[in-house]
N, C-alpha and C positions, 0 to 999 in steps of 0.2 A: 358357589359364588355368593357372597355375603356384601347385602348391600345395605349400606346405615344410612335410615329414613332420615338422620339428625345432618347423613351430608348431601344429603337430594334437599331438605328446606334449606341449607348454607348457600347451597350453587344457584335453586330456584331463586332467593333471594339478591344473589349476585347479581344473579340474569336481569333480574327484574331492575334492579340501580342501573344498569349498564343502558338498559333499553327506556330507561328514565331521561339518561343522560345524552344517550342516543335522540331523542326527540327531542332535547333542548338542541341538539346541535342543527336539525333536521330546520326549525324556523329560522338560522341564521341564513338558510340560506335561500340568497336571489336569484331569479331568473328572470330575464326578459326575452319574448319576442314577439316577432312583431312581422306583419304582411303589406302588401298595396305601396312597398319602398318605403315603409315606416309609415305609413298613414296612419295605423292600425299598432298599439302595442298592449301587449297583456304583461303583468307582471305578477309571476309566483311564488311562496316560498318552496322548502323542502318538502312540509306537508301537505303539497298540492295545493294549500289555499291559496284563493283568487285576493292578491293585495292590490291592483288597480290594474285599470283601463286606461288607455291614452290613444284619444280619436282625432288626428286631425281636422280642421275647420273644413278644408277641403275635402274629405269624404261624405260630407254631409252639412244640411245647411247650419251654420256658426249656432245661428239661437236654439237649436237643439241637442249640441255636443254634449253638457254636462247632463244633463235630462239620462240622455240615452248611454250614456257611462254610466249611471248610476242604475238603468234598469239592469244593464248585460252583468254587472257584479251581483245586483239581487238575483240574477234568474240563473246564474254559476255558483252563487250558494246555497239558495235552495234545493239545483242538484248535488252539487257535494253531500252537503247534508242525508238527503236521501239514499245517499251511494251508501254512505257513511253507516246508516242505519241498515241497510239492507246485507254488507258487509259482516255489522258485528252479528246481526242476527244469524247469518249461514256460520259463520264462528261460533256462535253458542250451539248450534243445532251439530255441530260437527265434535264440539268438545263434551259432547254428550250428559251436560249439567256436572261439568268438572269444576266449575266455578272459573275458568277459563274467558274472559269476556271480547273478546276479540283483539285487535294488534291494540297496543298504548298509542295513544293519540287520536283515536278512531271514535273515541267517544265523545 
C-alpha cells in the first residue's frame, strides 16, 4: 500500500476549505425558542451563539426587561466561551501536539 504524503496535504487541505465553508453556513443559521407561551424567547445561530433574548414585560417587572436581557446574554457567553476553551483544550490534549487545534469555529 503506497500512500503519497503530496495527496493526504491535497485532501487535508480540501477538508479544511470545506469545513471553512461549512461554518460560514453554520451562522446563517436561525433558531428561535421560546417557553412561558412566548413570554420568554432565545434566539441562536448554528454555532450555538446566544444572538438575543426577548422577555416579555409580563414575566417580570417592565423597567427591568432590557437590564435583564442584557445580563442572561452576558452570562450565556461567558459560558460558551468557557465551554469553547475547555473543548479545544481536550482537542489539543487528544491530538497529541499534532497541530490539530480543535473543531473550526471553536476558537
Amino acid at each position: 500500500m503506497n500512500i503519497n504524503p503530496f495527496d493526504l496535504l491535497k485532501n487535508a487541505q480540501k477538508l479544511q476549505e470545506q469545513m471553512g465553508s461549512f461554518q460560514e453556513k453554520l451562522g446563517g443559521i436561525r433558531a428561535t425558542g421560546s417557553s412561558g407561551g412566548g413570554m420568554v424567547e432565545v434566539e441562536l445561530n448554528g454555532r450555538l451563539e446566544f444572538l438575543a433574548i426577548r422577555i416579555s414585560p409580563e414575566a417580570v417587572d417592565p423597567r427591568e426587561v432590557e437590564m435583564l436581557q442584557d445580563l442572561i446574554v452576558a452570562a450565556f457567553t461567558a459560558a460558551m466561551e468557557k465551554t469553547k476553551e475547555a473543548i479545544n483544550a481536550e482537542m489539543g490534549a487528544l491530538a497529541g501536539g499534532m497541530g490539530i487545534s480543535g473543531f473550526p469555529g471553536l476558537s
